[in-house]
PyMOL commands that place a pseudoatom at each C-alpha (Angstrom):
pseudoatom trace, name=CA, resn=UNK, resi=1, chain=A, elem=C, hetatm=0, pos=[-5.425, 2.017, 11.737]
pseudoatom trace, name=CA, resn=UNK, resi=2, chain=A, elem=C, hetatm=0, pos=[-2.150, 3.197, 13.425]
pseudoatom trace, name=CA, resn=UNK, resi=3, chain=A, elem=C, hetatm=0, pos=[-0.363, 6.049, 11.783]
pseudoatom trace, name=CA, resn=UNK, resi=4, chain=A, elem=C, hetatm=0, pos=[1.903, 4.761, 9.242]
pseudoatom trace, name=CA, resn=UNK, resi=5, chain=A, elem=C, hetatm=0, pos=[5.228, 7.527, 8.160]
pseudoatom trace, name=CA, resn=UNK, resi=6, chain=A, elem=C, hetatm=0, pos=[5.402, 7.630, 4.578]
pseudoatom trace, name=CA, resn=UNK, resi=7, chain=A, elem=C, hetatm=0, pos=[6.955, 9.494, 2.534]
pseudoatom trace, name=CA, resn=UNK, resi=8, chain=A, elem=C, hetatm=0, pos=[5.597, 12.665, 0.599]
pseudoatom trace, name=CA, resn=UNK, resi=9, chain=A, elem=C, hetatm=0, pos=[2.910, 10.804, -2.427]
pseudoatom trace, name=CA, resn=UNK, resi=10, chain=A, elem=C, hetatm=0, pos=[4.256, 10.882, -6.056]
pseudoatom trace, name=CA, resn=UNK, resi=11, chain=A, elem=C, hetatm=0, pos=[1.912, 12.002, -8.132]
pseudoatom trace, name=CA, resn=UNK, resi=12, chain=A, elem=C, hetatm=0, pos=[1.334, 9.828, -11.601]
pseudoatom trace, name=CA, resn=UNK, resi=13, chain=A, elem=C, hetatm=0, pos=[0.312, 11.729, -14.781]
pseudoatom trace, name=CA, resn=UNK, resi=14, chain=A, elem=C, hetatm=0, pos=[-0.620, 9.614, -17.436]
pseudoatom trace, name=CA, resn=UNK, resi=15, chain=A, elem=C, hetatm=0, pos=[-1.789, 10.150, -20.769]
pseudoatom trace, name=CA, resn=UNK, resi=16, chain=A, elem=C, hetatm=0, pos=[-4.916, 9.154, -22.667]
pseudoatom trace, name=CA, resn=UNK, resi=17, chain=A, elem=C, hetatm=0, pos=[-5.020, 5.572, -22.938]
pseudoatom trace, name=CA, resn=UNK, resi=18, chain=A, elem=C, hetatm=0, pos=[-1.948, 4.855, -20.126]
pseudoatom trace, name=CA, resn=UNK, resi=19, chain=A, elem=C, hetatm=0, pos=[-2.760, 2.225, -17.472]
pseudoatom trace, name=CA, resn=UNK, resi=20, chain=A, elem=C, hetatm=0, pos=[-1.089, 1.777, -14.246]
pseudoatom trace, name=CA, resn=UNK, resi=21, chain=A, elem=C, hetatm=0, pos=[-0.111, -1.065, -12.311]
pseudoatom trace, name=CA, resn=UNK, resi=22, chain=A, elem=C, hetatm=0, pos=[0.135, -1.443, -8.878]
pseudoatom trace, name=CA, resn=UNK, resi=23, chain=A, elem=C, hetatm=0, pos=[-1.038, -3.506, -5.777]
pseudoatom trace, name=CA, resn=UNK, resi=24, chain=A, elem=C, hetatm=0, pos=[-4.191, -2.794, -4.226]
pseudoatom trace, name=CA, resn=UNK, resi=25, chain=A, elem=C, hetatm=0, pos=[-1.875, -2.297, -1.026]
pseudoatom trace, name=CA, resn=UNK, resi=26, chain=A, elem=C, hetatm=0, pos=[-0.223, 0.366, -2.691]
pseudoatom trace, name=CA, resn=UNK, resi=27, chain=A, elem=C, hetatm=0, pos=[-1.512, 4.245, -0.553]
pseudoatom trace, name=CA, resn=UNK, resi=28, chain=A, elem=C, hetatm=0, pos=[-3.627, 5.745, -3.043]
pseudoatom trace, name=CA, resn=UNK, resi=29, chain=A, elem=C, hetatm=0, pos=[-6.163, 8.493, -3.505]
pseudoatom trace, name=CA, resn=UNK, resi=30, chain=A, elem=C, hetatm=0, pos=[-7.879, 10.121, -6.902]
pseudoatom trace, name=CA, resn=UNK, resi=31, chain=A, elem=C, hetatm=0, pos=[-6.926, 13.326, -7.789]
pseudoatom trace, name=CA, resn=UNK, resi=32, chain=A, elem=C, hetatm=0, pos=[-10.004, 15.874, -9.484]
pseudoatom trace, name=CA, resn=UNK, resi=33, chain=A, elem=C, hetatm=0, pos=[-10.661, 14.648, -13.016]
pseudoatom trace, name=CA, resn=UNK, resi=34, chain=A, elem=C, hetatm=0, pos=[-11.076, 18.155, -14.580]
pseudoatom trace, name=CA, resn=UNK, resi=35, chain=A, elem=C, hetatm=0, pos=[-11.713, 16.786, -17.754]
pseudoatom trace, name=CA, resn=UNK, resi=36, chain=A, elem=C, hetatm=0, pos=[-14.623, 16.028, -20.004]
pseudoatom trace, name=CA, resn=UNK, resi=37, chain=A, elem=C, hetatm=0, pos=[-14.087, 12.412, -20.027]
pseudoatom trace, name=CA, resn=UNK, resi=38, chain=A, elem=C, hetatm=0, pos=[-15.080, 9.669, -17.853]
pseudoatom trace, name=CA, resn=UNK, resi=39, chain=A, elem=C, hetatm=0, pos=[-12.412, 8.150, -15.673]
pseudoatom trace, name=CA, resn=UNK, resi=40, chain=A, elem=C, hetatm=0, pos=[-12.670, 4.375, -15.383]
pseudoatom trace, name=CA, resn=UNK, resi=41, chain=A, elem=C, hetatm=0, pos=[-11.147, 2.117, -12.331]
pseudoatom trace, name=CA, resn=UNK, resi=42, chain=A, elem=C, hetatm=0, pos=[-10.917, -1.724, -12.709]
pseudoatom trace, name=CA, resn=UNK, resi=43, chain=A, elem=C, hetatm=0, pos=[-9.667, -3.585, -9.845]
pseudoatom trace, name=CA, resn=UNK, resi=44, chain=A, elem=C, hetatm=0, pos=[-8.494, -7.224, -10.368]
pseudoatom trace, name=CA, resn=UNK, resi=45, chain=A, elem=C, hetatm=0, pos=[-7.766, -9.866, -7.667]
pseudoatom trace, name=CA, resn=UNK, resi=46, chain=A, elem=C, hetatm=0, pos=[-4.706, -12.459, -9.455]
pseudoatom trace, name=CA, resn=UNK, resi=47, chain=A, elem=C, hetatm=0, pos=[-3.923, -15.761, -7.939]
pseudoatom trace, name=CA, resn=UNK, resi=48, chain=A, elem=C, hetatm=0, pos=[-2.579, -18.733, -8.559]
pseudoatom trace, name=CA, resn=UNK, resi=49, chain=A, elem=C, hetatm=0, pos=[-4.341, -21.246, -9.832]
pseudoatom trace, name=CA, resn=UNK, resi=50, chain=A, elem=C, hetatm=0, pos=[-2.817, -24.087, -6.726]
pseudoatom trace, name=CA, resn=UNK, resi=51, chain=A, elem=C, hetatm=0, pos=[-3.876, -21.318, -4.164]
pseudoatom trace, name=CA, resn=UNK, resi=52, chain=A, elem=C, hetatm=0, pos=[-6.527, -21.491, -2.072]
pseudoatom trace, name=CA, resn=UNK, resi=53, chain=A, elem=C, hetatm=0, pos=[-7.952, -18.177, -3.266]
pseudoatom trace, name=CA, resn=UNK, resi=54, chain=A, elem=C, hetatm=0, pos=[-10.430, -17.957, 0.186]
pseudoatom trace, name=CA, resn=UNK, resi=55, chain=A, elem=C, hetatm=0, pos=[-7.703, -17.550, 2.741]
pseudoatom trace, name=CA, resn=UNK, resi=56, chain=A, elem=C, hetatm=0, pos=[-8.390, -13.975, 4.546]
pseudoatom trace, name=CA, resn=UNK, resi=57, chain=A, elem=C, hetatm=0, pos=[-4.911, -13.330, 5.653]
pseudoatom trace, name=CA, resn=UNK, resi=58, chain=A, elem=C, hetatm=0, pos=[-3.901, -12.375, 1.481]
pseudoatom trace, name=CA, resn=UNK, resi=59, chain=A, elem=C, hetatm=0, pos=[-5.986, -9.069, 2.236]
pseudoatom trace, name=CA, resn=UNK, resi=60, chain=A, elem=C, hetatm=0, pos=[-3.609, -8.074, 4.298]
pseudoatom trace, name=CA, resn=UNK, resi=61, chain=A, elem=C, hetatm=0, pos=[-0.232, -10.345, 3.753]
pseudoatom trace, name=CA, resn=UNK, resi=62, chain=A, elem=C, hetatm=0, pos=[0.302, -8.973, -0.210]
pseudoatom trace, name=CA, resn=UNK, resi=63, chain=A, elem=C, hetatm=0, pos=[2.748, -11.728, -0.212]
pseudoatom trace, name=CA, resn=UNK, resi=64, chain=A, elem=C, hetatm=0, pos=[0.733, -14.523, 1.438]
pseudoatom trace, name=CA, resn=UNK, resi=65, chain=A, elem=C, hetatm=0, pos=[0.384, -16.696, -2.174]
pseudoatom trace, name=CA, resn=UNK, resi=66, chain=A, elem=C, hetatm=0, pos=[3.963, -15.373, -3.441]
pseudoatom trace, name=CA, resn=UNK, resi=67, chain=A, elem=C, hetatm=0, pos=[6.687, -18.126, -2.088]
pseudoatom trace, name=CA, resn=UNK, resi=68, chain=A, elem=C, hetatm=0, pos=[9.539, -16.368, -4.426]
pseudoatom trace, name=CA, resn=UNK, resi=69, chain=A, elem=C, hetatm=0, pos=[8.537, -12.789, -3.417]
pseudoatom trace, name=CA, resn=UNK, resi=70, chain=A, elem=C, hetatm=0, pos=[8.135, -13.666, 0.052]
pseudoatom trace, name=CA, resn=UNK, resi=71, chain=A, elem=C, hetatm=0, pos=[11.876, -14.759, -0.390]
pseudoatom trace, name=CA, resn=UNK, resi=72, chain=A, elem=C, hetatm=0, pos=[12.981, -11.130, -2.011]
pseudoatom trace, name=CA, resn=UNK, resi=73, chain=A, elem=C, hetatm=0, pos=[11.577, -9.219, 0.522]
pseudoatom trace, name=CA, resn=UNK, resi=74, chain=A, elem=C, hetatm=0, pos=[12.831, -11.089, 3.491]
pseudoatom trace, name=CA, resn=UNK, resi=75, chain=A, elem=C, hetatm=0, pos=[16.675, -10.999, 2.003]
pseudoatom trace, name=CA, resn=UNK, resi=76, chain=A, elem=C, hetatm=0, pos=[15.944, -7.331, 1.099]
pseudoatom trace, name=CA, resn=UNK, resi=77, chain=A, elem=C, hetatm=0, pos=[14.797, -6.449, 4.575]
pseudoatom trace, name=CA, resn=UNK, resi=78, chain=A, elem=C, hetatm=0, pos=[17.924, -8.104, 6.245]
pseudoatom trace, name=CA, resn=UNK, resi=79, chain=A, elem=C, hetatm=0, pos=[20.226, -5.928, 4.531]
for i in range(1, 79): cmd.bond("trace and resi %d" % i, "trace and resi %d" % (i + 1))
show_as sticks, trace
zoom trace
């Protein structure tokens, strides 16, 4: 992979019980669970029920079975 700039991460702090949502796109990493309990992960793969959900190219095009976001971002990245 090329070098990508990014900004310096964000750090989320939840609570017990919070969930976070985000794409699987999304940079991540884990930081150290110092706690006693078990930290969980469940990773879910949503599509449309008309889309072909086999096509390769939505691993890597996050907006590849989105028409209407597809349409956001490209006015958003003409401004």
């Amino acid at each position: 992979m090329p070098p990508i700039d990014m900004p310096e991460p964000t750090q989320i702090c939840g609570s017990a019980g919070d969930v976070v949502f985000c794409h699987y796109q999304v940079a991540h990493t884990a930081a150290p669970n110092v706690s006693a309990n078990v930290r969980y992960a469940v990773i879910f793969r949503l599509s449309h029920v008309d889309q072909d959900s086999q096509i390769p190219q939505v691993m890597t095009d996050i907006w590849k079975e989105w028409d209407g976001m597809k349409d956001i971002v490209k006015e958003r990245d003409a401004v």
